[in-house]
C-alpha positions as CSV (number, residue, x, y, z in Angstrom):
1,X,12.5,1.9,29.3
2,X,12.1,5.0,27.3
3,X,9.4,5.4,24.2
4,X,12.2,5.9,22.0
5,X,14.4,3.0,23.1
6,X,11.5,0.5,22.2
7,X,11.2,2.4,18.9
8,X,14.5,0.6,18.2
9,X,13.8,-3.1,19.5
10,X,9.7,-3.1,18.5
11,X,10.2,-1.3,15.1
12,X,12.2,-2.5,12.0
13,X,13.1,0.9,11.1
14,X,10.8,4.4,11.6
15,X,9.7,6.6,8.2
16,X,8.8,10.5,8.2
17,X,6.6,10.6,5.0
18,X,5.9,12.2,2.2
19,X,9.5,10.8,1.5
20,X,11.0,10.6,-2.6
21,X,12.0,7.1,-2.4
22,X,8.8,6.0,-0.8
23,X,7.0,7.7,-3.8
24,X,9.2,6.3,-6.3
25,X,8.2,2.9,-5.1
26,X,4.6,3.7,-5.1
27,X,4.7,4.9,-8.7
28,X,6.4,1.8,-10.0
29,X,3.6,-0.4,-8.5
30,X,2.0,-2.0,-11.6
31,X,-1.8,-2.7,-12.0
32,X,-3.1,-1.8,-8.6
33,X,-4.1,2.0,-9.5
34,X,-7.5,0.6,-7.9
35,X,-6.2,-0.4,-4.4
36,X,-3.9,3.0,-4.3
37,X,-6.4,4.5,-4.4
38,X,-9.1,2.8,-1.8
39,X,-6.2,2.0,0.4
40,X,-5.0,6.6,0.3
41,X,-8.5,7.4,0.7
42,X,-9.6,5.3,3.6
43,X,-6.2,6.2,5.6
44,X,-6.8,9.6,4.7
45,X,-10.1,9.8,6.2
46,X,-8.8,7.5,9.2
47,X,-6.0,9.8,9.9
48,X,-7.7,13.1,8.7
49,X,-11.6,13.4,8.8
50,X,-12.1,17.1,8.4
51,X,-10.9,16.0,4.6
52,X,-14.4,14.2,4.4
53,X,-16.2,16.6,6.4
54,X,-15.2,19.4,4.0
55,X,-15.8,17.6,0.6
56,X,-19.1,16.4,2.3
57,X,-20.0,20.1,2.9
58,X,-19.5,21.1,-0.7
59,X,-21.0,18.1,-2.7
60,X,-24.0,16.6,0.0
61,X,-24.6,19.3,2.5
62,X,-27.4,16.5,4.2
63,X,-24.7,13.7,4.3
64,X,-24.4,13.9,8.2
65,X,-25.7,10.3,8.6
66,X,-23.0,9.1,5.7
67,X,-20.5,11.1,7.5
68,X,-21.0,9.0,10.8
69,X,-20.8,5.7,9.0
70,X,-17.8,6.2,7.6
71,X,-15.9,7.7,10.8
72,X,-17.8,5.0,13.4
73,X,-15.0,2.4,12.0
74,X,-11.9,1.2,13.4
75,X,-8.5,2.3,12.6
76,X,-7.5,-0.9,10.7
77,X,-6.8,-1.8,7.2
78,X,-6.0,-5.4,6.3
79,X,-4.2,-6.2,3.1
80,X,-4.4,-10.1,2.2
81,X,-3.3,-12.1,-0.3
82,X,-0.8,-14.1,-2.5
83,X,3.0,-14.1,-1.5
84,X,4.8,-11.3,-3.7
85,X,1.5,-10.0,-4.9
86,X,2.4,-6.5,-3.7
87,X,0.7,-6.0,0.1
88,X,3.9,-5.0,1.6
89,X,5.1,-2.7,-0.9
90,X,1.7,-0.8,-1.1
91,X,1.4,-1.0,2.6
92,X,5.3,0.8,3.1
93,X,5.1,3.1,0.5
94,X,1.3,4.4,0.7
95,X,1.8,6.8,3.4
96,X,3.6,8.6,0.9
97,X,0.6,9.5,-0.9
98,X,-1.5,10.2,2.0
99,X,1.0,12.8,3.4
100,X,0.7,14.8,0.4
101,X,-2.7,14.3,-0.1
102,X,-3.2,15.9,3.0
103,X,-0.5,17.6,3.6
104,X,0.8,16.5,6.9
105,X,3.8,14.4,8.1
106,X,3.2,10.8,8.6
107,X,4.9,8.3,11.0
108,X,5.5,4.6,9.2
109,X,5.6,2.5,12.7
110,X,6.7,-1.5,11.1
111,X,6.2,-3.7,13.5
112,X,8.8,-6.1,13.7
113,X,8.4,-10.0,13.7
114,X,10.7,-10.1,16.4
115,X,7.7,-8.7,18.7
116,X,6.8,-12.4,19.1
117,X,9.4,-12.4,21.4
118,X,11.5,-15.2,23.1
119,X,8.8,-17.6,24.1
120,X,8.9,-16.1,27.9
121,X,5.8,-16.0,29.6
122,X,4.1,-12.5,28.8
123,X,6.5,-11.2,26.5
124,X,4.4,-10.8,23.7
125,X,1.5,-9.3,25.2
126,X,3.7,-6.4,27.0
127,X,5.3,-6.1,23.1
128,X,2.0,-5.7,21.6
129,X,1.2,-3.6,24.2
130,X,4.3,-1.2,23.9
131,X,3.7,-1.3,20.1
132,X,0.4,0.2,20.7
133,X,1.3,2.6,23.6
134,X,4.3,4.3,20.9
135,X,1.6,4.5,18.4
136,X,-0.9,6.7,20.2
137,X,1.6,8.4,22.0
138,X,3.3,9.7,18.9
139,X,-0.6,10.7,16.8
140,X,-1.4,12.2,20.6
141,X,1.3,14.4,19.6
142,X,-0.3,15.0,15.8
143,X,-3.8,15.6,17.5
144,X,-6.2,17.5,15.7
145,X,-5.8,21.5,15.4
146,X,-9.0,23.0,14.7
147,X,-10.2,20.4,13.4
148,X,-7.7,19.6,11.3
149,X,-5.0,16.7,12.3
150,X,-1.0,17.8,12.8
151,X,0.3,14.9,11.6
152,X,-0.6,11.6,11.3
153,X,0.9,7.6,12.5
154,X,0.6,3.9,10.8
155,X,1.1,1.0,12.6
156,X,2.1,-1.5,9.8
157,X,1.4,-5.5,10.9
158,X,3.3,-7.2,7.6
159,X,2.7,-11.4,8.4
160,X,0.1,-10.0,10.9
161,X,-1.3,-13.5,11.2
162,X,1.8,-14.3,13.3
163,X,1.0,-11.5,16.0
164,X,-3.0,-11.6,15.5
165,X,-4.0,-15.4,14.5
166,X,-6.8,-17.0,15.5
167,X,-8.1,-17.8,19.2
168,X,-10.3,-20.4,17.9
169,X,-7.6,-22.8,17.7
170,X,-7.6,-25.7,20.1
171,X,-3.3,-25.7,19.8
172,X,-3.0,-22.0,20.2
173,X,-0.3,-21.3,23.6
174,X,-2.1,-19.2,25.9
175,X,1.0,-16.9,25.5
176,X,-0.3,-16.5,21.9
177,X,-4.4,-15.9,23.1
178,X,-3.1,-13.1,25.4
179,X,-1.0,-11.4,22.5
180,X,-3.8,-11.4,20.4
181,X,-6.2,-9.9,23.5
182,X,-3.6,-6.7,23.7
183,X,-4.2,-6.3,19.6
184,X,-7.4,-6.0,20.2
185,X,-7.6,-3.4,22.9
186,X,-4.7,-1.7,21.2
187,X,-7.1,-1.2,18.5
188,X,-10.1,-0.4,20.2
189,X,-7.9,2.3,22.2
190,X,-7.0,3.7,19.1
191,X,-10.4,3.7,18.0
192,X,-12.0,5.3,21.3
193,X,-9.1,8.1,21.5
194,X,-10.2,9.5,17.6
195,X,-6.2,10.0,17.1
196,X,-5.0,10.4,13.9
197,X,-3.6,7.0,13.6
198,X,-4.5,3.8,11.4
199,X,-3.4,0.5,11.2
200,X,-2.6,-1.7,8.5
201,X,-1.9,-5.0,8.5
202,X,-0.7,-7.7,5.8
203,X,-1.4,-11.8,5.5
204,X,-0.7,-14.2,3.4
205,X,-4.1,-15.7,5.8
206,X,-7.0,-13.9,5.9
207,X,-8.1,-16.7,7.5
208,X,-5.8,-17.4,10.2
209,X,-6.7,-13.5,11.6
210,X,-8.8,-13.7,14.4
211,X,-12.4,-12.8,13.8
212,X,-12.3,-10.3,16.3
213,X,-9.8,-8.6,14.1
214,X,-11.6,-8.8,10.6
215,X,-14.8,-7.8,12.4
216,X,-13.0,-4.8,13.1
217,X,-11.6,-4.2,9.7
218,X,-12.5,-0.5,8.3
219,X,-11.2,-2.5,4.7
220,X,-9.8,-5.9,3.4
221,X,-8.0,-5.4,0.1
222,X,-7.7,-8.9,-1.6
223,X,-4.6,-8.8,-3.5
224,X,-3.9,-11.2,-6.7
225,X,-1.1,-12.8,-9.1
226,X,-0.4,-10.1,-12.1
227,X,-2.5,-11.3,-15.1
228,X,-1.6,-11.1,-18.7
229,X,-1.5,-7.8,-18.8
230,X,-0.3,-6.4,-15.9
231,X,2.8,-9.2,-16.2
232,X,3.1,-7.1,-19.7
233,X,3.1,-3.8,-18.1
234,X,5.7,-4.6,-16.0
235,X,7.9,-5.8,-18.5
236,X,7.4,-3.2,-20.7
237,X,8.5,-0.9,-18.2
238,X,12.0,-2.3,-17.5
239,X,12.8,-3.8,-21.1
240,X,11.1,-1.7,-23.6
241,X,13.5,1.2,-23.2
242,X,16.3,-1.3,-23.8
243,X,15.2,-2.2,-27.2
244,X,12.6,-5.2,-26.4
245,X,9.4,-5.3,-28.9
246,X,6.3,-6.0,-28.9
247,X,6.5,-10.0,-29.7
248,X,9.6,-10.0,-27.1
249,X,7.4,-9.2,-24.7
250,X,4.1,-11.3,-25.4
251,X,6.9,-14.0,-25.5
252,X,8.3,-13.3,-22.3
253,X,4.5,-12.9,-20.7
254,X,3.4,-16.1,-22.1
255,X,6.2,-17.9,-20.5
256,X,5.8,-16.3,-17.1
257,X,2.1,-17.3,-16.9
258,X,0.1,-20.3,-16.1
259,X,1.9,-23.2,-18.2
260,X,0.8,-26.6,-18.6
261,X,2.6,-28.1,-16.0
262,X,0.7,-25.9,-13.5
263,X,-1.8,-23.7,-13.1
264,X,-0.3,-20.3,-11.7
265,X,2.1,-17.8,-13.0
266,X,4.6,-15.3,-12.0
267,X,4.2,-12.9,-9.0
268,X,4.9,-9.8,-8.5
269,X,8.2,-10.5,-6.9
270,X,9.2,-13.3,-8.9
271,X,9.1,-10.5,-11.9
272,X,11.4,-8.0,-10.6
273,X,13.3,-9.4,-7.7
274,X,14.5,-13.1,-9.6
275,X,13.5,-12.5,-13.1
276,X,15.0,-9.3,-14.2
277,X,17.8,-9.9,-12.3
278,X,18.7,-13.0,-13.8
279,X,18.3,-11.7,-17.2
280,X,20.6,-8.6,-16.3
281,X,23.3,-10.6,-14.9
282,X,23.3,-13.2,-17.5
283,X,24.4,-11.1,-20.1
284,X,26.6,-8.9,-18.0
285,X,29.7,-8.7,-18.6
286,X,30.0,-10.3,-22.3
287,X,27.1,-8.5,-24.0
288,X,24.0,-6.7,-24.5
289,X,20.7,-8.3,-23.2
290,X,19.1,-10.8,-26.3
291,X,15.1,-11.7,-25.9
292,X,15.1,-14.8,-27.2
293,X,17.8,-15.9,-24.1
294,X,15.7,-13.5,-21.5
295,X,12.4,-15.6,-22.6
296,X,14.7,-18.9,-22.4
297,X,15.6,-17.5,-18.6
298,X,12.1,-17.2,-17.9
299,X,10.9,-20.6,-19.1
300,X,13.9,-22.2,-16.9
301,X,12.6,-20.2,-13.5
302,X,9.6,-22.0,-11.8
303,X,7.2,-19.3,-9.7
304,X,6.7,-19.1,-6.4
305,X,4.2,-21.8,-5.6
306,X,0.9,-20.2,-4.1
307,X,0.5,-20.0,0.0
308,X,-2.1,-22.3,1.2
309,X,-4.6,-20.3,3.5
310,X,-5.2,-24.1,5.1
């Protein structure tokens, strides 16, 4: 079997990057101009050292021994968190800004859940494996020129604690052990071969990862529920320039957030793929959308419950 007829079966769907939809995504990503930027600069410098190396040059001509610290680390990113908190999104879309940062092409890999495979005995370790062996042969291809990489690769891992859980636990198949073996010398091969190539992976639980594959974690981003004010960005956003005020929208923010009857609010998700949505189509096709029934909409729709890292 040929490297490009696993693309098809291992992969969800392949990306070239910088790419305008993937930046449109990125740029509507409310509240998280923090982890845009960690998450660009450490992929950057994963994918693309001679970035560091210059700007270390310029500002900290002695900053050899920072230099090594910072390049020493595995290829891998892990983004955890709440469901509909944002991890996917920012993990699809944030090649985007690292391509033009740097100006070179990057490769989205996503790594489907359907690597898992049917159950047969070895299946998912020779998936993993094949995963890994697509990955650094396509950044083998964007190898450093001079110094400075071609192009560049990420592996993205969304619900990564299916593919990469725990070998602690007394129930895990030893199907699932071996799997989680091969993600671990996939990532170490990455490591050792200095390819322009990073992985990122995404988890509802941090804690079901195996500790082998935190420990090897160049970053863990913790991501959160939208507070007050991020909730009200959001919203501002989309209904503003249709006419919603200011109290229309504290109303609508106060009814998406923690309640009485529990003690979370809206997510992410729950804003724009079920709430907006519902408002929109509510009206349509009588009449234009009215505040008080979009904050009556909002107070009827219960939130995703939060995951239980158990």
């Amino acid at each position: 079997m040929t490297a490009q007829q696993n693309m098809h079966g291992l992969f969800d769907r392949t990306l070239t990057l910088p790419d305008t939809d993937a930046r449109e995504r990125l740029g509507r990503l409310v509240g998280m101009d923090d982890k845009i930027k960690r998450l660009s600069n450490v992929l950057s410098v994963l994918i693309n050292p001679a970035g560091l190396k210059s700007w270390l040059g310029k500002h900290h001509a002695d900053g050899a021994h920072l230099l090594d610290a910072v390049l020493r680390r595995p290829p891998l990113v892990v983004l955890c968190g709440d469901v509909g908190s944002g991890k996917t999104e920012l993990a699809e879309t944030i090649g985007d800004q690292v391509a033009r940062q740097e100006k070179i092409d990057i490769t989205l890999l996503p790594l489907s859940l359907s690597s898992r495979g049917q159950g047969r005995v070895g299946e998912m370790t020779q998936l993993i494996t094949q995963a890994f062996e697509i990955a650094f042969a396509e950044a083998t291809k964007c190898k450093p020129n001079k110094g400075i990489a071609r192009g560049g690769v990420i592996l993205l891992v969304d619900e990564a604690d299916a593919l990469a859980q725990s070998r602690e636990s007394d129930q895990m198949h030893h199907e699932d052990r071996a799997g989680v073996n091969a993600f671990i010398r996939g990532i170490d091969r990455l490591a050792s071969a200095n390819l322009p190539v990073a992985v990122v992976m995404c988890t509802n639980r941090l804690g079901a990862l195996d500790p082998a594959v935190r420990r090897r974690a160049a970053d863990i981003l913790v991501f959160n529920r939208p507070d007050d004010a991020q909730r009200e960005q959001v919203l501002v956003q989309r209904l503003g320039p249709i006419g919603f005020g200011r109290t229309d929208i504290r109303a609508l923010v106060a009814a998406t957030g923690v309640r009485s009857n529990r003690d979370y609010g809206y997510t992410y998700s729950d804003l724009t793929q079920r709430l907006l949505p519902t408002i929109v189509l509510d009206a349509y096709p009588t009449g234009p959308i009215k505040p008080a029934r979009a904050v009556e909409l909002a107070n009827s729709i219960e939130p995703t419950p939060p995951f239980k890292d158990a």
